[in-house]
C-alpha positions in Angstrom: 109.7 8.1 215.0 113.0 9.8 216.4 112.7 10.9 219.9 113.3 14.9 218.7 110.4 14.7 215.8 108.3 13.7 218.7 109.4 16.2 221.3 108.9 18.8 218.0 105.6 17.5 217.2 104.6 17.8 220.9 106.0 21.6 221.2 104.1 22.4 218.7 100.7 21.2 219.6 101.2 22.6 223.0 101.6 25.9 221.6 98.6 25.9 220.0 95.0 25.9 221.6 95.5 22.4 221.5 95.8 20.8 225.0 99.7 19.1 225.2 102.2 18.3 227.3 105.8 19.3 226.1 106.8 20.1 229.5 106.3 16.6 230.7 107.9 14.6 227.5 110.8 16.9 227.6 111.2 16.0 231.4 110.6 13.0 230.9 113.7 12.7 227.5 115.9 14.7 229.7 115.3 12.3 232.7 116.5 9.6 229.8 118.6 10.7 227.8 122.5 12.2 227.7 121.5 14.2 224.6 120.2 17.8 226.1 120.9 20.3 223.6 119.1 18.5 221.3 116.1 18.0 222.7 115.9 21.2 224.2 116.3 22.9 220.3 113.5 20.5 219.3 111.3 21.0 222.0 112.0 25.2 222.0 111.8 24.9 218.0 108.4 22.9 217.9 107.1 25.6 220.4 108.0 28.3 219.1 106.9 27.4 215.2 103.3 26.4 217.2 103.3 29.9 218.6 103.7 31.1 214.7 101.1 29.3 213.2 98.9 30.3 216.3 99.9 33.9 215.7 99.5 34.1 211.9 95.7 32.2 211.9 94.9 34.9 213.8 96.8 37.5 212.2 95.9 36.4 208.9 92.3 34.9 206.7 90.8 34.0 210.0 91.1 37.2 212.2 87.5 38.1 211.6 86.1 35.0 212.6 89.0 34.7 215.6 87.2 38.1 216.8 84.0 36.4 216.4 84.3 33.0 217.3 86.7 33.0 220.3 86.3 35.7 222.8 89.2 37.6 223.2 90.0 38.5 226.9 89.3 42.5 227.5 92.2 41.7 230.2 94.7 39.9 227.3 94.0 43.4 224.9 94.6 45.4 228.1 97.4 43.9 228.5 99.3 43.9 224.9 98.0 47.5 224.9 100.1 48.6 228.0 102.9 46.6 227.7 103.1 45.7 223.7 104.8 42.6 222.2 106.9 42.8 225.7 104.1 40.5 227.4 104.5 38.2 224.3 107.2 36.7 227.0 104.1 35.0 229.0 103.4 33.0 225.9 104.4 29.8 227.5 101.9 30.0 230.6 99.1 27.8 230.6 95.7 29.7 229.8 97.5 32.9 229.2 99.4 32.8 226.8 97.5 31.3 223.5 94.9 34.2 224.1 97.9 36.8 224.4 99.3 35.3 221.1 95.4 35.6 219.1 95.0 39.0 220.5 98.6 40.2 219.4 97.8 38.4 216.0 94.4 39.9 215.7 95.4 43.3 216.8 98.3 42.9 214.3 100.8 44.2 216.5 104.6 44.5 214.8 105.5 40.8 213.8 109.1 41.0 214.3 108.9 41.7 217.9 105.9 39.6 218.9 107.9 36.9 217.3 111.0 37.8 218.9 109.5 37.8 222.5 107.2 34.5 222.2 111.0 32.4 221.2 112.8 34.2 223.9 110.1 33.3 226.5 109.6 29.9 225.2 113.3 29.0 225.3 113.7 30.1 228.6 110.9 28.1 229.9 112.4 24.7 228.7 116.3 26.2 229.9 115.1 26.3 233.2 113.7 22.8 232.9 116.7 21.6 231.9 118.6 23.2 234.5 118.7 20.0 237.3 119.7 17.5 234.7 122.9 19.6 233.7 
């Protein structure tokens, strides 16, 4: 499997409330490899398209059972309420940000701009990253 399907596939797992590890694999490429753009556009891509699916399953079919099933942090709601698809930026942070992305989902907060702010935090999470191997 080509190195960037597996830093895609790895984005997008971490992105989801799957547990992963895309910061260390794309560390770990960078540390490797001469080819930096390229994994970083996998890597961001995977992430982002993670975030998506995340975003639409609870948007979507599922939101009932999402509200349900899966507590949704008082604090995340709180949050998206007060600062609106803006916190969406957080999206990459460990433990944070899935439950940010169901709660925007759920609360079905403008798509465009959730969307918007989850790719421009992502990517800037895995440009910083890459920053010491430039």
């Amino acid at each position: 499997m080509s190195d960037y399907v597996t830093l895609f596939i790895n984005g997008f797992i971490s992105a989801t409330i799957l547990p992963g590890t895309s910061e260390l694999t794309f560390l770990y490429y960078l540390s490797e490899s001469a080819s930096k753009l390229p994994a970083f556009l996998s890597v961001t891509l995977g992430n982002f398209l993670g975030a998506v699916f995340t975003f639409f399953l609870s948007w979507g079919i599922f939101s009932n059972w999402v509200e349900k099933k899966i507590s949704i942090s008082e604090i995340r709601v709180a949050q998206l309420k007060q600062y609106g698809p803006a916190i969406l930026v957080l999206s990459w942070v460990p433990i944070v940000g899935d439950p940010l992305v169901i709660a925007a989902g759920t609360m079905r907060l403008n798509v465009f701009a959730c969307l918007l702010w989850i790719l421009l935090g992502k990517a800037v999470r895995y440009a910083v990253l890459m920053i010491p191997f430039l």
